[in-house]
C-alpha positions as CSV (number, residue, x, y, z in Angstrom):
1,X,-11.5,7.2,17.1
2,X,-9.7,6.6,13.7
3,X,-6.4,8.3,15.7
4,X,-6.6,5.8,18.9
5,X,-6.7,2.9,16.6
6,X,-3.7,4.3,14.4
7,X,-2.0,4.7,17.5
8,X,-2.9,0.9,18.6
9,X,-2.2,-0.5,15.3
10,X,1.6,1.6,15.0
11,X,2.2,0.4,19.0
12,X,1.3,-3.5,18.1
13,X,4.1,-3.2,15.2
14,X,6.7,-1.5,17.0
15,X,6.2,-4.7,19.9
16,X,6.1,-6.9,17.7
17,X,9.2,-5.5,15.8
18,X,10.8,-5.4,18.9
19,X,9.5,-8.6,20.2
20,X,11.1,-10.2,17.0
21,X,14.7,-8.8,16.8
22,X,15.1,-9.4,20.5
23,X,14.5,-13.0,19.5
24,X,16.6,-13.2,16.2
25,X,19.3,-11.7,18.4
26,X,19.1,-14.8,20.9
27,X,19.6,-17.6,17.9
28,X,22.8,-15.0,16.3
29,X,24.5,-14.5,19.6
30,X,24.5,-18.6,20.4
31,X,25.9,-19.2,16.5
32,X,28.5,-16.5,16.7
33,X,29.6,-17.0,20.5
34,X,29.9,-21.1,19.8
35,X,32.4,-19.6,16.6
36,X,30.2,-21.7,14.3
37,X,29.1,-18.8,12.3
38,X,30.6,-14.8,11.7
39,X,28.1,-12.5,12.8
40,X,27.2,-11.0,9.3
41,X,26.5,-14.6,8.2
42,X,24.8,-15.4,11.2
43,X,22.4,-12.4,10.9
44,X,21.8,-13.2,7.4
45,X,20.6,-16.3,8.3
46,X,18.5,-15.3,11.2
47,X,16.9,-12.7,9.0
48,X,16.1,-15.3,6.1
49,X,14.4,-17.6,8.7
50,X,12.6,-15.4,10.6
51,X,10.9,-14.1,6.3
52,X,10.3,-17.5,5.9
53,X,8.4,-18.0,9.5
54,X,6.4,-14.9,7.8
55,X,5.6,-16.4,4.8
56,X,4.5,-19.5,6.4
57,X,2.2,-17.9,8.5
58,X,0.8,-16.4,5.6
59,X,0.5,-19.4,4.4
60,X,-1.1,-21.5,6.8
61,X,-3.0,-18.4,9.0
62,X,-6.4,-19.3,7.3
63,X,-6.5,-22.7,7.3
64,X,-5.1,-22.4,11.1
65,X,-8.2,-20.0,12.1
66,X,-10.5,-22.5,11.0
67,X,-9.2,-25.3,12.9
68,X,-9.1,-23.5,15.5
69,X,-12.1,-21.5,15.9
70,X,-13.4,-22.3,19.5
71,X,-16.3,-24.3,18.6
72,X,-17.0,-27.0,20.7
73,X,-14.9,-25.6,23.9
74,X,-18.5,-24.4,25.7
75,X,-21.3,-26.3,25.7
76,X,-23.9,-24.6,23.2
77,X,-26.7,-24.2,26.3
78,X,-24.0,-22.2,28.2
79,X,-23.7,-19.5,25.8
């Protein structure tokens, strides 16, 4: 059991990684294609916004989850 969940919780980062460089790559490619931006300084940046979308959700995760918790949605009888 303790192996599966390793394995689900190493395959969730690796998509996630994945999920997110395919992303930062999207924003760097426009910057340095347009010739606003090198590609080193454009990467830079990406990789300094996308810490800073981390540390916000840090920061606002809680207080997010109990906003929205589902409460209310069904009808109390129903469940």
């Amino acid at each position: 059991m303790v192996c599966r969940t390793r394995v689900l919780i190493i395959s969730v980062f690796c998509i996630a990684y994945a999920n997110g460089a395919n992303d930062n790559f999207k924003g760097v490619a426009t910057l340095f294609g347009s010739g606003t931006t090198n590609y080193p300084t454009g990467l830079v940046g990406a990789t300094l916004t996308t810490w800073l979308g981390l540390l916000a959700t840090i920061f606002f995760a809680e207080a997010l989850l109990k906003s929205f918790s589902g409460r209310g949605l069904i009808d109390d009888q129903l469940v």
